[in-house]
Structures are given as structure tokens and as C-alpha cells.
LUMZAKOL-112069 format. One line per 10 residues: number of its first residue (from 1); their letters; for each residue x, y, z of N, C-alpha, C, O. Coordinates in steps of 0.1 Angstrom, whole numbers, always signed. Example, Ala and Ser with C-alpha at 12.3 -4.5 7.8 and 13.67 -1.06 7.14 Angstrom:
% residues 2
1) AS) +132:-57:+78:+123:-45:+78:+132:-33:+78:+142:-33:+85  +128:-22:+71:+137:-11:+71:+129:+0:+79:+134:+11:+80
***
This chain:
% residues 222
1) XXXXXXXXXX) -18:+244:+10:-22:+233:+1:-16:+236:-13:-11:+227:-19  -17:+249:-18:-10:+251:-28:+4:+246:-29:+6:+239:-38  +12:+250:-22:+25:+250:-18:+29:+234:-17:+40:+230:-21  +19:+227:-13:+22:+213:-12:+20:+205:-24:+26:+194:-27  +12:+210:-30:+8:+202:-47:-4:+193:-47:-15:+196:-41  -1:+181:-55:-12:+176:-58:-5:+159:-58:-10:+149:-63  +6:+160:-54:+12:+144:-52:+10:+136:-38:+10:+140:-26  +10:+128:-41:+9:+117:-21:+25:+113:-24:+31:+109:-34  +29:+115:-11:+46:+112:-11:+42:+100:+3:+39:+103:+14  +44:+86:-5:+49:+73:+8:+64:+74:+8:+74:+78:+1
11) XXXXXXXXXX) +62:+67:+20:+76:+63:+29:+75:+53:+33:+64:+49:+36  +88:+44:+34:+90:+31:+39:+105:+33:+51:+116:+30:+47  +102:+40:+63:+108:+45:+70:+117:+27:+79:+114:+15:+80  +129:+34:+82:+139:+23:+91:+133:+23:+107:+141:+20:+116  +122:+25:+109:+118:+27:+119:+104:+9:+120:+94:+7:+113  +115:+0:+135:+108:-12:+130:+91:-13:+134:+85:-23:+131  +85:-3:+140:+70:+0:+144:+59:-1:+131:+48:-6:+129  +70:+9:+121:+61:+14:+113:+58:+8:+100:+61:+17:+92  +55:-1:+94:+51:-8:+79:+52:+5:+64:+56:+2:+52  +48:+17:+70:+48:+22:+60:+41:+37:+66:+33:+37:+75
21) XXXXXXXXXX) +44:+50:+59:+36:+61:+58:+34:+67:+47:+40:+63:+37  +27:+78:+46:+18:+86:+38:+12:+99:+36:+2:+102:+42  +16:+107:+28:+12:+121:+31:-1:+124:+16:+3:+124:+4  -10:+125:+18:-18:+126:+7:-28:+140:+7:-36:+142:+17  -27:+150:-3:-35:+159:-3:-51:+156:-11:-55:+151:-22  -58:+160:-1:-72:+158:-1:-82:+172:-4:-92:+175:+3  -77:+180:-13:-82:+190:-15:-79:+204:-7:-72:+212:-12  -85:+205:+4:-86:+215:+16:-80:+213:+23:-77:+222:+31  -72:+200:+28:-65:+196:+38:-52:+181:+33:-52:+174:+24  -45:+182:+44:-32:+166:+40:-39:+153:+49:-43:+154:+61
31) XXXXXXXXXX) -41:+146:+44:-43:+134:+52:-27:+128:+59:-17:+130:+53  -26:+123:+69:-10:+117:+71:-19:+105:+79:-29:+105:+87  -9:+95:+73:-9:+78:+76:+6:+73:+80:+16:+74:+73  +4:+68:+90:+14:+56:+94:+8:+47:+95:-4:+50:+97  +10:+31:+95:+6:+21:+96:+11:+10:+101:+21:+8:+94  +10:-1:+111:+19:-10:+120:+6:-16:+126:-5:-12:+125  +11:-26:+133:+2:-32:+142:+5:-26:+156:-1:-33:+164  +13:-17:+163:+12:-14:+172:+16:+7:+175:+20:+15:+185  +13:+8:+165:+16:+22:+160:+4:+30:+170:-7:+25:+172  +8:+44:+174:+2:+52:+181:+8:+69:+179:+17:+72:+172
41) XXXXXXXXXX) -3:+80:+191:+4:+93:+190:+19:+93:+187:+25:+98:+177  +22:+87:+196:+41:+89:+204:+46:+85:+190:+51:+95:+185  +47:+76:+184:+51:+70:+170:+48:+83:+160:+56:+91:+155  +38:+83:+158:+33:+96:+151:+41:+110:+149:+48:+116:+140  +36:+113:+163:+48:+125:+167:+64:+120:+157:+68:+125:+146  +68:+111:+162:+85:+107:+163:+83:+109:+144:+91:+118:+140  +74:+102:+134:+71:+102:+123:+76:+116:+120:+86:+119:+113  +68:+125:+124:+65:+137:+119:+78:+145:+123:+80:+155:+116  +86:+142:+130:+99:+146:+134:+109:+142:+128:+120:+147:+131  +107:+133:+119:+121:+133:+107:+125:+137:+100:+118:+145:+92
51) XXXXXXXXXX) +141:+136:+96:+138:+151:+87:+133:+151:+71:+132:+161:+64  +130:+135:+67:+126:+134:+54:+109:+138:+56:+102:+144:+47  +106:+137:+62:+87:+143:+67:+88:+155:+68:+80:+162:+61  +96:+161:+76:+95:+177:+77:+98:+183:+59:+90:+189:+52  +111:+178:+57:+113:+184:+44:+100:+183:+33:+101:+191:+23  +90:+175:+33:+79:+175:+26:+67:+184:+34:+57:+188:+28  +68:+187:+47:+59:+197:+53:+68:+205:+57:+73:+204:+68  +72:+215:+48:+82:+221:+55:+78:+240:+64:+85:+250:+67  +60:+234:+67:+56:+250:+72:+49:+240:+84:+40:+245:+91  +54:+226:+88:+45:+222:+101:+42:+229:+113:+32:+229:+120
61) XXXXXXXXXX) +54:+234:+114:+54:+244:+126:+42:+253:+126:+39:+259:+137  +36:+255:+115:+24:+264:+116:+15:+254:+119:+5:+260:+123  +14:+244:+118:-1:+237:+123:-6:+239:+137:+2:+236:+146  -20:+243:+139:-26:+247:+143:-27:+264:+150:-33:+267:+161  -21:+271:+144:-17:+285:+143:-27:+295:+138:-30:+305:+144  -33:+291:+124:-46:+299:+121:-55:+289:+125:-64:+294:+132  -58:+274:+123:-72:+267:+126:-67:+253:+138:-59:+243:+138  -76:+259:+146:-75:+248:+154:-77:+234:+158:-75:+228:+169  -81:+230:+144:-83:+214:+138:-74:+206:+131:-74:+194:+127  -63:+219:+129:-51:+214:+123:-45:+201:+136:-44:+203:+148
71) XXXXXXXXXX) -41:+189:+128:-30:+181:+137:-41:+171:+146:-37:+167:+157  -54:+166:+140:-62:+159:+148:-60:+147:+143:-60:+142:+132  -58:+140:+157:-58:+124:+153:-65:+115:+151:-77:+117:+155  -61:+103:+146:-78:+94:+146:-71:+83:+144:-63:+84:+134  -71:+68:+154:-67:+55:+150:-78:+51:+139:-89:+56:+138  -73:+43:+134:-83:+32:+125:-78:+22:+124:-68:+20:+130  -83:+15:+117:-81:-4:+110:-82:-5:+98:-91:+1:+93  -75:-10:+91:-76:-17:+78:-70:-33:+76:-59:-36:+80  -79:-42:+69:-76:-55:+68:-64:-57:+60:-63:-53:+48  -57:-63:+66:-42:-71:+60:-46:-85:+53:-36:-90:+47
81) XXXXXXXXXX) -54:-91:+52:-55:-105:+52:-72:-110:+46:-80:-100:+45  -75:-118:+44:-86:-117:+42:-96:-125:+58:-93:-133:+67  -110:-118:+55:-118:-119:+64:-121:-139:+70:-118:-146:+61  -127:-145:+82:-129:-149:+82:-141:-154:+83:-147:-150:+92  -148:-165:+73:-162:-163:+74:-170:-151:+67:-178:-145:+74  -168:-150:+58:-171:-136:+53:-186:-137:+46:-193:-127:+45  -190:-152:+42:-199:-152:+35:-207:-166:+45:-200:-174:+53  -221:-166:+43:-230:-177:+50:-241:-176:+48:-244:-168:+40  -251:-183:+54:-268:-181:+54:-272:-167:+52:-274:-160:+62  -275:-160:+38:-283:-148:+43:-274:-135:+42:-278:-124:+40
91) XXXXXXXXXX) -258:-138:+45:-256:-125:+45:-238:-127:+41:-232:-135:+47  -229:-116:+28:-223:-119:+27:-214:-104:+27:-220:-95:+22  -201:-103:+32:-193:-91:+34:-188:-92:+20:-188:-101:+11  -182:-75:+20:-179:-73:+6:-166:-62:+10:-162:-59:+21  -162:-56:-4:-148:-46:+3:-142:-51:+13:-142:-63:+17  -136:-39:+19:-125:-40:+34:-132:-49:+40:-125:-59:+41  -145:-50:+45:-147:-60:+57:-147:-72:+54:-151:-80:+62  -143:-75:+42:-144:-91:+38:-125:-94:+38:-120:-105:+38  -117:-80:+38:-102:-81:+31:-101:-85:+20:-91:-92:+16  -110:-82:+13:-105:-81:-4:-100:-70:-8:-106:-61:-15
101) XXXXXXXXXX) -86:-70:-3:-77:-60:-8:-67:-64:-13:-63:-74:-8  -61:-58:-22:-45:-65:-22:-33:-55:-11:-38:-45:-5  -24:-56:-10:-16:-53:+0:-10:-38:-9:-9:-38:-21  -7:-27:-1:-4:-14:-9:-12:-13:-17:-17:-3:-14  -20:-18:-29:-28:-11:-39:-38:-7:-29:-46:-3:-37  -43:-5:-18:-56:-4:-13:-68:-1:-22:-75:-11:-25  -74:+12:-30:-87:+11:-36:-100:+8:-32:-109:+3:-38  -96:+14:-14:-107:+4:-7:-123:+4:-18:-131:-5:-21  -123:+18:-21:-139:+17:-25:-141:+14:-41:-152:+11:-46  -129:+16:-48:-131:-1:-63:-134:-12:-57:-144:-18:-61
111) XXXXXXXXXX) -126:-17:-45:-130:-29:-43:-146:-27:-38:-156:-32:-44  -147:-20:-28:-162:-18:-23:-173:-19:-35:-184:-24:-34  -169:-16:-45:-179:-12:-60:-175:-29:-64:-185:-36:-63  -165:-34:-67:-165:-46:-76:-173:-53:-68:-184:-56:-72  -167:-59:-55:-173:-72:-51:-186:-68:-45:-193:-77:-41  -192:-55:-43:-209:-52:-46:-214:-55:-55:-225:-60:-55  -207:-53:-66:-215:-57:-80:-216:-78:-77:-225:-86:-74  -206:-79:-80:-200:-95:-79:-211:-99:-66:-218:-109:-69  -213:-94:-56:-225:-102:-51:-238:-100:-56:-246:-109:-61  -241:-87:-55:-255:-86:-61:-257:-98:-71:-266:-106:-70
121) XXXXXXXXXX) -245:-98:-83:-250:-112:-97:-252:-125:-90:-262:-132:-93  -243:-128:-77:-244:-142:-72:-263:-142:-60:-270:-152:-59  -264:-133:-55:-275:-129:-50:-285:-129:-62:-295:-135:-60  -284:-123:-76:-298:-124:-86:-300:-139:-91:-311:-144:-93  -286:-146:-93:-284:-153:-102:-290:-169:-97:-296:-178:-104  -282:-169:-80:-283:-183:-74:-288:-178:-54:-289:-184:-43  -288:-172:-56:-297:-168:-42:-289:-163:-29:-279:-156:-32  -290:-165:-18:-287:-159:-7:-283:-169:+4:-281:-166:+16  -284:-183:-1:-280:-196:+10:-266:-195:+12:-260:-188:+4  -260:-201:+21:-248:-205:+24:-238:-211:+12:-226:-209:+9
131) XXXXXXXXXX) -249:-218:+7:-247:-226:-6:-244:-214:-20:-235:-212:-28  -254:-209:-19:-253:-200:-32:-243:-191:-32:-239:-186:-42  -238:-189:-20:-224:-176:-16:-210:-186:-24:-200:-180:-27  -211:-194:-25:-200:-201:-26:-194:-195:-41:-183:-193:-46  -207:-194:-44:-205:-188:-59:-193:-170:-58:-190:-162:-67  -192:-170:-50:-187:-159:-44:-175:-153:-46:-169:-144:-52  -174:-164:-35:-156:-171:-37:-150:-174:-51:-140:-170:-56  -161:-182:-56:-154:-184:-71:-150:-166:-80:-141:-164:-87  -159:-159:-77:-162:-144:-86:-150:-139:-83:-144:-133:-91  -144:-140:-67:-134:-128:-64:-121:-144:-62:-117:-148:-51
141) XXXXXXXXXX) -119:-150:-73:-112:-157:-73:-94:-148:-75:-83:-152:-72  -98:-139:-82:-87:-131:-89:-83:-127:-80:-71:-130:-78  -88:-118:-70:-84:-111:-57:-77:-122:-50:-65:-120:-46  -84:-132:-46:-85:-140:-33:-68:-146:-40:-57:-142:-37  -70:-158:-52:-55:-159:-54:-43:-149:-57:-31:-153:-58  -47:-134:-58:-34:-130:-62:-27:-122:-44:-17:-115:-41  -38:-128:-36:-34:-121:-25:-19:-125:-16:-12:-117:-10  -16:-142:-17:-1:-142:-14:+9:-137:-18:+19:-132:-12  +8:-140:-33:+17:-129:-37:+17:-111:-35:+25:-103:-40  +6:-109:-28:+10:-92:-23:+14:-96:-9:+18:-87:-2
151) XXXXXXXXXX) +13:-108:-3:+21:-105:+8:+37:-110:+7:+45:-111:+16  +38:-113:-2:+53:-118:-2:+57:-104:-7:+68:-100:-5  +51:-99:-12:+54:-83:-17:+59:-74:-5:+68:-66:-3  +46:-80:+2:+48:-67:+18:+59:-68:+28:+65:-60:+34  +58:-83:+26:+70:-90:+35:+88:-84:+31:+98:-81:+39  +86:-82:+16:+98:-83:+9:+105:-64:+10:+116:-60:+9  +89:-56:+11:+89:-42:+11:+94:-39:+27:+102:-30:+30  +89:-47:+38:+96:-45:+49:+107:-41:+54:+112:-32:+60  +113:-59:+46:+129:-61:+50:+137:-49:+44:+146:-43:+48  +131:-48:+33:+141:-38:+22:+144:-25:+30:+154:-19:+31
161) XXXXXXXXXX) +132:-22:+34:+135:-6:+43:+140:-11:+57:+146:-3:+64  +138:-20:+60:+148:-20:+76:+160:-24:+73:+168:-21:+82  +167:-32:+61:+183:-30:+58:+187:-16:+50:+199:-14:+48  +178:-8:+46:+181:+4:+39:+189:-1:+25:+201:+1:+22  +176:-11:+15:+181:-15:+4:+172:-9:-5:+176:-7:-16  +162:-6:+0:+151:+1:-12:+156:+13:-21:+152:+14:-33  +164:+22:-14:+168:+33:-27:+179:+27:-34:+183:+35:-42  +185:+15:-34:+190:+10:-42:+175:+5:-55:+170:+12:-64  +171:-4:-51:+160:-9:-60:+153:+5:-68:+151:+4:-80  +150:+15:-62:+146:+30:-67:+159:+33:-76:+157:+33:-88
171) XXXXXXXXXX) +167:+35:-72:+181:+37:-82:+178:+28:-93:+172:+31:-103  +180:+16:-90:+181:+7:-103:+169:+10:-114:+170:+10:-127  +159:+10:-107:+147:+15:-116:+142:+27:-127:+133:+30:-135  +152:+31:-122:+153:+48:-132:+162:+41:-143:+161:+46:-154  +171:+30:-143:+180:+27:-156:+172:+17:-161:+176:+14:-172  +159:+9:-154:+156:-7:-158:+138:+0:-161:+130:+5:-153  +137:-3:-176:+119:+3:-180:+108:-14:-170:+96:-15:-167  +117:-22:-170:+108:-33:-167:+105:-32:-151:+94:-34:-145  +117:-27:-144:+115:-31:-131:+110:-14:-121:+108:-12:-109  +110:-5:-134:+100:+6:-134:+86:+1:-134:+76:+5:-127
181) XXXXXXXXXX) +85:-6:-140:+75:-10:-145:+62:-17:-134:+50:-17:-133  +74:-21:-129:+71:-34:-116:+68:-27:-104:+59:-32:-97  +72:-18:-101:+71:-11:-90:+62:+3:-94:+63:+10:-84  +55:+9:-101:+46:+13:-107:+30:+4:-106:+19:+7:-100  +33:-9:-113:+18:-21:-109:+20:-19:-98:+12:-11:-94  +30:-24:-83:+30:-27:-79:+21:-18:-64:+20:-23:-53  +16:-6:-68:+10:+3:-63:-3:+7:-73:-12:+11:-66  -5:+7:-84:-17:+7:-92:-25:+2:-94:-34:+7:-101  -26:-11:-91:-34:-23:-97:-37:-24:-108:-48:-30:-110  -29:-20:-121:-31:-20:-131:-28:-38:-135:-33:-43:-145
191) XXXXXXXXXX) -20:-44:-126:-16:-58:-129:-17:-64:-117:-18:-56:-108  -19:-80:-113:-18:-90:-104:-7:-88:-101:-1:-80:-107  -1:-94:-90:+9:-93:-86:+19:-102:-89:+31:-99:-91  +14:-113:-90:+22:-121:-96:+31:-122:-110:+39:-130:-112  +27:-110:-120:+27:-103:-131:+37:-97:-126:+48:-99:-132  +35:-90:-115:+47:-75:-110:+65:-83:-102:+76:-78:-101  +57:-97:-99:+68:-104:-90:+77:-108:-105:+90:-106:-104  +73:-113:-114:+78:-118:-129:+89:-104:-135:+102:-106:-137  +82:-93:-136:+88:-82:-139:+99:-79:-130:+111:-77:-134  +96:-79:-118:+108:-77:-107:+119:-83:-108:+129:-77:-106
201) XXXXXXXXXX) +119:-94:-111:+134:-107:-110:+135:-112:-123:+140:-123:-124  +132:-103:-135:+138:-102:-150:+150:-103:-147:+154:-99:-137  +159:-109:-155:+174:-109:-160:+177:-96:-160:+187:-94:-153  +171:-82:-166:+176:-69:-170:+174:-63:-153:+183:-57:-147  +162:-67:-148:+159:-61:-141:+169:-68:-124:+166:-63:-113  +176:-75:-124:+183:-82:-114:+197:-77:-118:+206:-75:-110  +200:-74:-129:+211:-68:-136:+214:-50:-131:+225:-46:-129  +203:-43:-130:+201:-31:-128:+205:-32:-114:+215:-25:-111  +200:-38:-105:+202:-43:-91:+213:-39:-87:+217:-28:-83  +221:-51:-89:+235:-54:-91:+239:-44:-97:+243:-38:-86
211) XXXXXXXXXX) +241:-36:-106:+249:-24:-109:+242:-13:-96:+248:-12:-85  +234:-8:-98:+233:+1:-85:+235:+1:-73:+235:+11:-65  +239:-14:-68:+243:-22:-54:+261:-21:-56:+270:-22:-47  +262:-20:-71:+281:-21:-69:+285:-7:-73:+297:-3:-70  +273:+3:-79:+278:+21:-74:+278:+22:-60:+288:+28:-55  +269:+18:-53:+274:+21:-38:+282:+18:-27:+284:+24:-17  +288:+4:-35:+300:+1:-25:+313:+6:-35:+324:+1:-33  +311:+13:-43:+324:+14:-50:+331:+30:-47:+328:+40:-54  +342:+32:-33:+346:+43:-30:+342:+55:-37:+334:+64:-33  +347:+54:-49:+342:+66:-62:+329:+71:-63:+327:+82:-67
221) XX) +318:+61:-56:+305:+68:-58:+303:+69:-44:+297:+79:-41  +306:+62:-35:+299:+69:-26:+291:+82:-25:+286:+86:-14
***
């Protein structure tokens, strides 16, 4: 763990199963995430056998060598979308189980804390009816509208890594502070998305593009 640091290294791998992966240190141990809707061991494995994943674990071969818990698997779920029916007579979902997330910022347990708080006021304020939830919807209005635009985000993060366009966009971003900028919110939630989509398709920042899209086709840099 030492050796590994204290950074989470994602990947948006050319591999079309996978949506995205993740290596995150958790103190005592690495968490590792792949994500897809039809993702499993076999995928996993193949993950862990690349050489851009090895090169960030570069002592895997030792897993499970001194502890034998090393390398354990576990499927889960996480909401893409928001819930249906989330709120009604008596009882209203909140966090992940409602899908009040935005797409990559996850935060499941900010969100868990906000829209807890945000019901409890609508629960003190106007009650617990079907009717009173509505008030609900209006509170996590910010979430609930800024959520297409994180899927046109996700959509747009897909294609990018299955034509192998994203390290261009990474290139351009190290010369462009705006479209740095964009791709920074676009993982922090420091901004809406729609904010991050504005910053992304700036004049400077479409300009940066274009120059690091014409270093790569230009013999000389290859």
C-alpha cells in the first residue's frame, strides 16, 4: 500500500464490455472496479491483464501470497438513471436507491446525506402523503435536471475511448486551463454539468482539440 500511494487511477479502457474502471486505495487494502452492464470474473481477470493495469499494480503477482483474502470478488449495482417511483404514500427513497446521482461524480453517501436532509424538511414541513413528497422532487430539482446532461457526458466518455480519442482530449487539456477545468468538475462535483458541457466546447477549448488532433496525424509527431 505504501508503494501504491494515495491516488485512485480510472480507466476508460477500448474494451466494448466495460464503461469504465478503477483502482482506489482504501487505507489497508486497493479496491478495483470495472463497470458495464454485463461485466463479470472473466472480464475482470482480462481487466487485470492489461498492460496499463499491471503497470499500476506492478507486484499483482503477489496477490494472495502472504493473505489469503487478497483478490476477492463481489458483483454489485449501482443506479445509472433515476429510480422509478421513488416517492408515494408514507415512504420516500433517498441516495443511490432513488438514483440521485450524477453519472462519474458518484458521492454516493453526499448524496445519501443531502437528499436525507432534503426529506426529513419535506417530512417536518408538509408531511408524509403522496402529496406532500411532491415537495421532494421540487428540493432535488438540481440533481434530477442536471442529470441528462451527465448522461450525454457518459455517452460522449464511451465513444471517446472506443475510437481511442480521449488522450487526445487529455493532451489538449494540459495546454487549455478551461477545458482542464471541465474535466476536473467533470469528476468532482464542484459544478453542474451543464456548466462543464459550456467549458468543454469553449472556442479555446475546441481550439486545443484541434491542435492536439493535428500533432497526431502530423508524421513529425507521431
Amino acid at each position: 500500500m505504501t508503494q501504491f500511494g494515495n491516488r485512485i487511477h480510472a480507466f476508460l479502457p477500448a474494451m466494448p464490455r466495460i464503461e469504465f474502471g478503477a483502482i482506489t486505495p482504501k487505507g489497508n487494502h486497493l479496491t478495483i472496479n470495472i463497470a458495464g452492464a454485463t461485466v463479470d470474473i472473466r472480464l475482470m481477470d482480462q481487466f487485470l491483464a492489461e498492460p496499463y493495469v499491471r503497470q499500476t499494480l506492478p507486484n499483482l503477482e503477489n496477490a494472495g501470497r502472504f493473505d489469503s483474502n487478497d483478490m476477492r470478488y463481489f458483483k454489485g449495482r449501482f443506479p445509472c438513471g433515476l429510480a422509478r417511483n421513488f416517492i408515494g404514500d408514507r415512504f420516500v427513497l433517498v441516495g443511490d436507491s432513488a438514483g440521485l446521482v450524477r453519472a462519474f461524480k458518484g458521492k454516493g453517501i453526499t448524496s445519501a446525506i443531502q437528499t436525507g436532509m432534503r426529506a426529513a424538511q419535506v417530512i417536518l414541513h408538509d408531511g408524509i402523503s403522496a402529496w406532500a413528497f411532491q415537495s421532494f422532487l421540487s428540493a432535488n430539482r438540481d440533481i434530477i435536471s442536471d442529470m441528462p446532461y451527465g448522461q450525454l457526458m457518459r455517452s460522449f466518455a464511451i465513444l471517446a475511448s472506443r475510437f481511442g480519442i480521449m488522450h487526445i482530449i487529455l493532451k489538449a487539456a494540459e495546454q487549455d486551463d478551461s477545458l482542464r477545468q471541465a474535466l476536473f468538475d467533470a469528476v468532482s462535483a464542484h459544478r453542474p454539468y451543464w456548466e462543464v458541457i459550456r467549458r468543454a466546447i469553449s472556442p479555446n477549448s475546441i481550439r486545443a482539440v484541434l491542435g492536439a488532433l493535428a500533432q497526431r496525424t502530423d508524421p513529425g509527431q507521431r
